[in-house]
N, C-alpha and C positions, 0 to 999 in steps of 0.2 A: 321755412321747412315745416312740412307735415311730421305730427306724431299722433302714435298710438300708443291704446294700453294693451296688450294681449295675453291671454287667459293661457297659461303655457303648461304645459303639464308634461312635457318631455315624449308625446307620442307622435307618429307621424303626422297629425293633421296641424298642427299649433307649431310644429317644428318646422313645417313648409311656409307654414304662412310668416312664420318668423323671417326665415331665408326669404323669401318676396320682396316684406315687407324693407329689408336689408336694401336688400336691390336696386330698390325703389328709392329710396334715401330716405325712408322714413325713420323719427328717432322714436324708437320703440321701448316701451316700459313696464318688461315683464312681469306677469303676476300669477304667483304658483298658492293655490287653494292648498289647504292640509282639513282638508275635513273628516280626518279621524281613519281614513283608506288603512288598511291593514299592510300594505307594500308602499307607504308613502315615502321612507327613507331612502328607497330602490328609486322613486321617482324622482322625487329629489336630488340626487344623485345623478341622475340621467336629465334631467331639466337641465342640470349646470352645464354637462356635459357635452349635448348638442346643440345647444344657441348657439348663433354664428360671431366667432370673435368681435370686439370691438363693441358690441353690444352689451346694455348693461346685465349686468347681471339680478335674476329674477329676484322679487320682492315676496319675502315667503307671509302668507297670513292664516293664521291658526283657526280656523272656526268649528273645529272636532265637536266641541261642547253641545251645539246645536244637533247634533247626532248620537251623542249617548245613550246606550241602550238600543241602536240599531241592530236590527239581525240582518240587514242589508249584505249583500256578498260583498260588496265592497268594501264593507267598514270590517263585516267577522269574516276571518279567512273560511274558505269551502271545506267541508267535509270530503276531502277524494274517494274516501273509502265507501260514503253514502251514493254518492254521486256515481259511481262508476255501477256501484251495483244497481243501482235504480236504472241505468243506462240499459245493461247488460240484461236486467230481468226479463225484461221484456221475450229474448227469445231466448232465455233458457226456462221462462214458466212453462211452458209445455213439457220441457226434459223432465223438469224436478216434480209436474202435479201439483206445485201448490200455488195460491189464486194469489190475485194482488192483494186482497183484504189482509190473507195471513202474511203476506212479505212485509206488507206497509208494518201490521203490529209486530213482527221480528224487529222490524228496523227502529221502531219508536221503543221497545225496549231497551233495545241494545245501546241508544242515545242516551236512554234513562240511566243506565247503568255506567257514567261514566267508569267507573273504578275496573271494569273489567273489560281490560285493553283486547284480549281476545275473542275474536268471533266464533258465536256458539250457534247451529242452526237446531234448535228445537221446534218442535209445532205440536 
């Protein structure tokens, strides 16, 4: 009997190859990376959840540490609120007159400033 080891991570592409690999009669030996992901518990969770029965169950290994101090999106959860408006600026600079230099320095302010949850638009 063929085996493998497969890098599983509970998304469609690992999750198919699982199922295949099933199929196939291969004995497969899942392995779930925790590298510090800010939704890994979600993953994880979802890893266990769609492997195809009878299959073992993944092998979790922690390697976060190697990552600390990333500002990766993957590891720090996304600003939505930055992120949208940086989306969006684009075509309402022209409604509002003011240049991306001044939006960017609003925006690194207001990052600066965690303590004050509320958006202030000054220039």
């Amino acid at each position: 009997m063929k085996s493998a080891v497969l890098l599983a991570s509970g998304g469609l592409d690992s999750t198919t190859v699982a199922y295949r690999l099933a199929a196939d009669g291969v004995d497969v030996f899942p392995f779930f990376l925790d590298y510090g992901q800010h939704c890994v518990e979600m993953e994880w969770d979802r890893v266990n959840e769609v492997l195809p029965r009878g299959m073992r169950r993944p092998e979790r290994c922690d390697i976060s540490d190697i990552f600390n101090g990333s500002s990766s999106r993957l590891i720090k959860e996304a600003d939505l609120c930055y992120d949208f408006l940086r989306s969006v600026f684009c075509y309402a600079a022209d409604l509002l007159s003011v240049s991306r230099r001044e939006f960017d320095a609003w925006v690194w302010r207001r990052e600066a400033s965690v303590s004050n949850p509320q958006l202030v638009f000054a220039f």
